[in-house]
N, C-alpha and C positions, 0 to 999 in steps of 0.2 A: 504494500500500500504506500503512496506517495509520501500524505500528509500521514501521520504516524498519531499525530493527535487527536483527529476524526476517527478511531478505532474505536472509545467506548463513547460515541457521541449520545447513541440512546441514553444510554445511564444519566447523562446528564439532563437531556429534555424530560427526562421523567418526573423530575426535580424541578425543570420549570414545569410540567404539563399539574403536577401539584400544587400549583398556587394559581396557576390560570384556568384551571376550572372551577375554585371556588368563584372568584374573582365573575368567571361568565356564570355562575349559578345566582352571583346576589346582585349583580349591577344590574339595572333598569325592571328591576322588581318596586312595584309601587307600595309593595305592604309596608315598606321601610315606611313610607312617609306617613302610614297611619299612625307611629308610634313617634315620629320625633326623627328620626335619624336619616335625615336627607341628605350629608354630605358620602364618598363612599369610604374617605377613611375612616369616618364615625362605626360607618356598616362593619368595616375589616374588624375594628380596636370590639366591638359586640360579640363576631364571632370566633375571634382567637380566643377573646374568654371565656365563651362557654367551652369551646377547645379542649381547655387549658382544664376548666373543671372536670370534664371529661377525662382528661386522662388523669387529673389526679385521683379520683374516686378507683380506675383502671387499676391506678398501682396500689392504692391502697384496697383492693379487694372487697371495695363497696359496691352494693346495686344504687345505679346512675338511671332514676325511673325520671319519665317527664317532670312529675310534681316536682321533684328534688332541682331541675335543670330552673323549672318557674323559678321557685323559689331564691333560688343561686342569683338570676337575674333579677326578680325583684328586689334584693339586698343589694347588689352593688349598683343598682338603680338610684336608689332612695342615698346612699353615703356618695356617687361619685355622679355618675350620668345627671340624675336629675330629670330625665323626662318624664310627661305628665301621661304615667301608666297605673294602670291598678295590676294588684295580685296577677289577675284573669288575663289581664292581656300582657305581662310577662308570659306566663304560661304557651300561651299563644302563639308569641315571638320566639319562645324556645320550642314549640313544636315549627316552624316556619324556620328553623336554621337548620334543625336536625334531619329533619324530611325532606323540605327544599333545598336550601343548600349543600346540605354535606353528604344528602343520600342520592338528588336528585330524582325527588320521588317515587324512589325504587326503581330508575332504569340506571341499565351498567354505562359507566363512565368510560371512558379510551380516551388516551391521547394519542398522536401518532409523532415519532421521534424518527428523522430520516437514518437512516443507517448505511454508511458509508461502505461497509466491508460487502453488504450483499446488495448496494447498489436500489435499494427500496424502503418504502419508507415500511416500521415497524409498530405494530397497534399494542398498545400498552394498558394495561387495567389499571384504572385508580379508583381505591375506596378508603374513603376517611372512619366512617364507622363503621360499625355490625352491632345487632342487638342480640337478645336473648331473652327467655321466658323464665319470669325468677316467682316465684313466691313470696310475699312479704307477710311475716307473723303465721307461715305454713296456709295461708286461708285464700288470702289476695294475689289474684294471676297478675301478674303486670309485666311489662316492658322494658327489660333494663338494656343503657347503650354503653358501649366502649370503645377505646380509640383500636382501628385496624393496625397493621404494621409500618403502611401508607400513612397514618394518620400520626403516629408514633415519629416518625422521621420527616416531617411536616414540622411538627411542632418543635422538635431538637435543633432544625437546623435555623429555626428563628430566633434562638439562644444558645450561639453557640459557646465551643468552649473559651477559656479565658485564651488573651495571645498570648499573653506568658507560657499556656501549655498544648498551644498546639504544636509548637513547632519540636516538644520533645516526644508530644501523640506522635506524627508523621514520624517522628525518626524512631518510635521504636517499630514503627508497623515494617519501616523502612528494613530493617536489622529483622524482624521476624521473617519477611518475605526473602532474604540473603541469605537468611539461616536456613527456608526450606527448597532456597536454590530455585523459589519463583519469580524468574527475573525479568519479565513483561511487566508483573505487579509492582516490585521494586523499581524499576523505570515510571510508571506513575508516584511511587512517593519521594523519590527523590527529586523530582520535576516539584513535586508541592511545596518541600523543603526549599529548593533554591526560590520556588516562590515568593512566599514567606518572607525568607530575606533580602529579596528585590522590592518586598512591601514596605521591610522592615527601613531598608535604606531610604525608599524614597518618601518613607515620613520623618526623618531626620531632613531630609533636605527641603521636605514643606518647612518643616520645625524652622528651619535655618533663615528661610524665605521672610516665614511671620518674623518671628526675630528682630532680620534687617531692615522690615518695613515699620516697625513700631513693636519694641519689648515688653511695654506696657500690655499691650492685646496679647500675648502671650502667658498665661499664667503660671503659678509655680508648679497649681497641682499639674497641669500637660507636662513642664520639663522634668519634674519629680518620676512621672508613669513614663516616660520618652526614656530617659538615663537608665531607670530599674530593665524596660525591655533588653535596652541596649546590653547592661551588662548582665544579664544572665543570656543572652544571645551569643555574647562573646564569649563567656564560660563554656560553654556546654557546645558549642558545633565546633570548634576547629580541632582538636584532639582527637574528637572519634572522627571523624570525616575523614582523616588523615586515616584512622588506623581502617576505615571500612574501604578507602582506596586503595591501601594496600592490601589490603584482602582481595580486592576485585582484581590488580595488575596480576596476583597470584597467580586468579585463577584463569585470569585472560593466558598469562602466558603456558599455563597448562595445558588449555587445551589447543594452543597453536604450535606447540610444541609436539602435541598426540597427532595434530596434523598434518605435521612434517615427516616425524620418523616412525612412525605407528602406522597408521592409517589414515585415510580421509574420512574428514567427519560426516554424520550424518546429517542428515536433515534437521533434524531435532537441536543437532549441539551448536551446528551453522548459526541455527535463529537464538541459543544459547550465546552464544560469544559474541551475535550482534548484540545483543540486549548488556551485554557484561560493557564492550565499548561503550555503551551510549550511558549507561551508569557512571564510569569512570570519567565521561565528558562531563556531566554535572556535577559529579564528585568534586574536579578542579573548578567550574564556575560558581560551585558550591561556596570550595575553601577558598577564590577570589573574594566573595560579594564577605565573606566574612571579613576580610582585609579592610575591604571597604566601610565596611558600618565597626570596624575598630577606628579608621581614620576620621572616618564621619562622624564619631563619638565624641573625640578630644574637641574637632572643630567644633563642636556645637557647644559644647564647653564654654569655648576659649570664646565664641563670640558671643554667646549672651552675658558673662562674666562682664566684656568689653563694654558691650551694646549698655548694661547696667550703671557702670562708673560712668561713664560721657552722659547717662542720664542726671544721675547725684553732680558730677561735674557741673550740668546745666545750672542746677541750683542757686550755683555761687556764683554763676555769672553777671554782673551789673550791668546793666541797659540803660541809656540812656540817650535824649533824640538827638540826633545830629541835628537838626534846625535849631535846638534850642543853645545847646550846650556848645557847638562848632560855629556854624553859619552866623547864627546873630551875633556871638561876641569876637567874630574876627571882623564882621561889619563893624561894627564898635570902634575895634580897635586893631587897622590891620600890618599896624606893625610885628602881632604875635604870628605872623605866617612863617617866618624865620626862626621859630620854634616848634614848626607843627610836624616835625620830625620826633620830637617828642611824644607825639600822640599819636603820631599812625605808628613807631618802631617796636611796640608792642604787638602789633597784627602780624611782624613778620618774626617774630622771636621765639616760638614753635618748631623745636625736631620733629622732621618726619617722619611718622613712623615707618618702620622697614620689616617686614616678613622674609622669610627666608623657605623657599617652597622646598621640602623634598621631594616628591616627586621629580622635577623637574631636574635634580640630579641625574637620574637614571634616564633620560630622554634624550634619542640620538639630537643632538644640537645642530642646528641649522647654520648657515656662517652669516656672520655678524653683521656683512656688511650686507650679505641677500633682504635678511630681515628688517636693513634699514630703506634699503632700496622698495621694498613693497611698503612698508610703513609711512613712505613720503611721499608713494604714487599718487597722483589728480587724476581724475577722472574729468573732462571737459563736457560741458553738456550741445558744443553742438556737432563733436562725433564721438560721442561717448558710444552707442552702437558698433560704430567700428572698431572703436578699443577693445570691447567687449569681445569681438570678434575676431579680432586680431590674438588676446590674450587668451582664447579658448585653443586656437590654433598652435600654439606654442604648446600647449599643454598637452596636446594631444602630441606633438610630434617629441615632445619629452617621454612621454609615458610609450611612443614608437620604441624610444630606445631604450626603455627600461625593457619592453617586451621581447626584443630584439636581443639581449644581454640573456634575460633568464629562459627563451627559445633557444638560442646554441649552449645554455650550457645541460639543459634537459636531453636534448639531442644529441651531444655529445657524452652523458650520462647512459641513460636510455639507451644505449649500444653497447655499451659495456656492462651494465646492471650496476657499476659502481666505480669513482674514479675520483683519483683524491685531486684538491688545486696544485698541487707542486705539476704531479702529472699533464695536468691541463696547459698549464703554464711553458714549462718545458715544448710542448709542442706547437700552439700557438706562437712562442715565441718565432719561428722560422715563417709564419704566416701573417702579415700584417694585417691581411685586413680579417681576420680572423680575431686577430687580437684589437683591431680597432670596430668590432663588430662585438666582443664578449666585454669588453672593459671602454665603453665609451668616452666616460669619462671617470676622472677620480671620484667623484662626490657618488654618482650613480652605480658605479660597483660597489663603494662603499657600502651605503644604500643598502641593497640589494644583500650582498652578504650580511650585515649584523641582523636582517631580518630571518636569514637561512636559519645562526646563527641562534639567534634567540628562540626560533618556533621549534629546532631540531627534530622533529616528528610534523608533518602536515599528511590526512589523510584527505582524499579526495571526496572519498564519499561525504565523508564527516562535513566539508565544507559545503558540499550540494544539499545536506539536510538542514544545516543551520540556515542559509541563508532561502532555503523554503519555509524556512519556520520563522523567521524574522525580518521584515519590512524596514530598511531601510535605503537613505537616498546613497547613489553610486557617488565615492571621493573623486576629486579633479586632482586630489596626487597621487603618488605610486601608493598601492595597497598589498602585502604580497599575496594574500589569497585570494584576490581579485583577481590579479594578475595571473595566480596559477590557475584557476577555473576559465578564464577567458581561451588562455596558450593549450587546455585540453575538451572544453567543447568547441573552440572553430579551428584546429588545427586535427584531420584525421590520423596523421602519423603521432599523435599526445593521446590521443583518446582511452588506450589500453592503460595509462598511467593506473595507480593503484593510492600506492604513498612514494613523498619525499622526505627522505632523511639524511641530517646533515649532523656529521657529529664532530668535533674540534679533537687532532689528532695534540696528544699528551707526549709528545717526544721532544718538545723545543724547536722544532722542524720551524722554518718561515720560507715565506714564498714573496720574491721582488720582483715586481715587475717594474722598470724604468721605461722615462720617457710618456708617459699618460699625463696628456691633458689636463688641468682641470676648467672650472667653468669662468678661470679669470683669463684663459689663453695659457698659462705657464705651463711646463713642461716640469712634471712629479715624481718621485719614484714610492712607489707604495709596496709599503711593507704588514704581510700580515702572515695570521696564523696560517699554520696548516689544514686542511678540513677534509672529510670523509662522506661524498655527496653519494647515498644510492638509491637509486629507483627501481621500485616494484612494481610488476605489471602484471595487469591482472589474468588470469591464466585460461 
């Protein structure tokens, strides 16, 4: 199946087809308005509560007869509602929820939820109650109702659990379905985990937002519950995450290994060790977003702390009008303008404050003088189109040569299964335009290698699911798994590709090449590691 995540799609319309048929069983019912309740969330806040009393009596092993449901509503009538009902007509409205709405007069309910895998849509039962024939005082036949299983999971999922404990709910379901080796199901809870914490981050970053827009509208009790999230989030995922990735590289390499010099696997173990990759992919985006809502934690910190003091700061500050206390008495007397260094030299007597990003450490660095030259570009407005166009142009024929560098060294790879840069180099070297075809320029081999480099494992497939499963806009700079999915769907001689692997040879080995360009015209020689590039094809 393509989309992976359209697999249990029923399951989930089931979920919705449970609140939109109450929803079509009570809207543009006119009985509401005999009683008062004409808006329809008034109608919803009516019949979750009798719901609710429903299944409390459920668990508590009480008979739930009409009279009891009347009753139920004439009391929270009279203390909260307030509509002008009697006894009788509670009663009434609790037989008109329980029979109209939530039985649909005794006829069966369906939803239909499309179903992706057989390609049709699939008809689904939903029942909120069932009753039953009870006896009261062994004399009196009556009618007692209870919540179905439908009805049960209805009501649960409108209260759910706290966030504090869901995300260790999912991770132990996560570790139970590892533990019985059912790895389609563990691929849905780790997908819910990384969730979670993609929720978890990007309410730290609202947080962040209210914050810098006004501290005051921020309260202490949100950053008190925001912080406590935070830190028990950071406790508890990145230690196990770590140890349940390493259980899964285990068992990945287990059975590709039984693959290799065993036998070929079956069918069964194939869709096994897909399922073991795709765990081990969220496993790392997992222990990523954990990195993140650790740094997103200190920051949120560090600027409502900030955002705080420059409030109290404000305090102190004295105001007073410049027309009254400036303008009029240098009118006065404009001999004092040869003193009014005195008065403005306090506005400029403020250090600036300075931040110092880590991040931005670790970030290939751009040269200095590129990023001043784009920083002071004008844009003209009566041929700003052509710039526009002019400047797309270049970009493409930049990104020509990036593609152009990382197509001969695939192809030159891809022939051998595996071929290290010294080797490359060496040969190249007797071929100029060989080598002014693999190494363009300094900055763009550069480029190009630390991203090898860095990602050391790129699988292909893996890159065709992500980016079906995530909607974003194409970069106008070099990307390298853009650029590798591009060089193996429109190139037929790439298309067998499999994975790239690039691994940094450990001998002290270096590879020079002299004479390389870079993008100021100078002629360079570049000095770098050794590397071990090899491509897998798929068989």
């Amino acid at each position: 199946m393509q989309y992976e995540f359209l697999k249990h799609f029923p399951r989930r319309m089931k979920n919705v087809g449970l609140y939109a048929l109450i929803i079509q069983n009570s809207a543009q019912k006119t009985i509401w308005k005999q009683y008062g309740f004409l808006k329809l969330d008034e109608q919803l806040n009516v019949i979750f509560a009798v719901m609710l009393y429903i299944m409390e009596q459920s668990l508590k092993e009480e008979h739930c007869v009409m009279d009891d449901i009347g009753a139920y509503i004439d009391m929270i009538n009279v203390q909260y509602f307030r509509k002008d009902m009697t006894y009788d007509d509670c009663r009434k409205l609790g037989d008109f929820i329980v029979n109209m709405v939530l039985s649909n007069e005794g006829k069966v309910m369906h939803f239909d939820g499309f179903d992706f895998v057989r390609n049709a849509y699939q008809s689904m039962h939903i029942s909120y109650v069932a009753n039953r024939i009870v006896y009261i005082d062994r004399e009196f036949k009556r009618t007692s109702y209870y919540l179905t299983d439908d009805g049960y999971n209805l009501m649960l999922s409108t209260l759910e659990v706290e966030n504090n404990m869901k995300l260790t709910i999912h991770e132990m379901i996560f570790q139970m379905h590892l533990e019985k080796q059912s790895y389609d199901k563990a691929v849905d809870e780790i997908k819910n985990v990384f969730n979670l914490l993609r929720i978890q981050l990007q309410k730290i970053q609202e947080a962040m937002g209210k914050v810098r827009r006004n501290a005051l509208s921020y309260s202490v009790k949100d950053y008190e519950d925001i912080l406590k999230e935070n830190l028990q989030t950071i406790d508890e995922t990145k230690e196990k995450f770590q140890n349940y990735r390493e259980r899964v590289k285990s068992r990945v390499k287990e059975l590709e290994q039984e693959n290799i010099d065993v036998k070929r696997l079956s069918e069964k173990d194939e869709e096994k060790l897909s399922f073991l990759r795709e765990i081990e992919f969220y496993l790392n985006r997992t222990i990523d977003e954990h990195q993140k809502i650790l740094g997103s934690h200190f920051d949120l910190k560090a600027l409502y702390t900030k955002e705080l003091e420059e409030l109290i700061q404000m305090s102190f500050i004295r105001r007073f009008s410049l027309r009254t206390e400036l303008y009029d008495k240098v009118l006065q007397n404009p001999e004092t303008l040869k003193d009014l260094d005195y008065f403005l030299r306090p506005l400029f007597s403020r250090d600036v404050d300075k931040t110092y990003n880590l991040n931005k450490a670790f970030q290939l660095q751009r040269p200095v003088r590129k990023k001043q030259e784009e920083d002071s570009g004008e844009t003209l407005d009566f041929d700003e189109e052509e710039w526009q166009l002019e400047q797309e142009k270049l970009r493409k024929k930049k990104l020509k040569r990036y593609e152009k560098s990382l197509g001969f060294l695939l192809r030159e790879t891809k022939g051998r299964g595996e071929l290290t840069l010294k080797e490359l180099g060496a040969r190249i070297e007797r071929a100029a335009d060989e080598k002014e075809q693999f190494i363009p320029n300094v900055e763009i081999f550069k480029e190009i290698m630390v991203e090898l480099i860095k990602n050391r494992e790129i699988d292909i497939d893996v890159l065709k699911k992500e980016r079906s499963e995530y909607i974003q806009d194409r970069p106008g700079e070099f990307q390298l798994n853009e650029m590798l999915l591009h060089l193996v769907e429109e190139y037929p001689e790439n298309g067998d590709i499999k994975r790239v692997e690039v691994t940094r040879i450990e001998d002290g080995s270096t590879v020079v090449f002299d004479g390389i360009l870079n993008e100021d015209g100078e002629r360079k020689s570049i000095h770098c590691s050794n590397v071990l590039i090899r491509v897998e094809r798929k068989e």
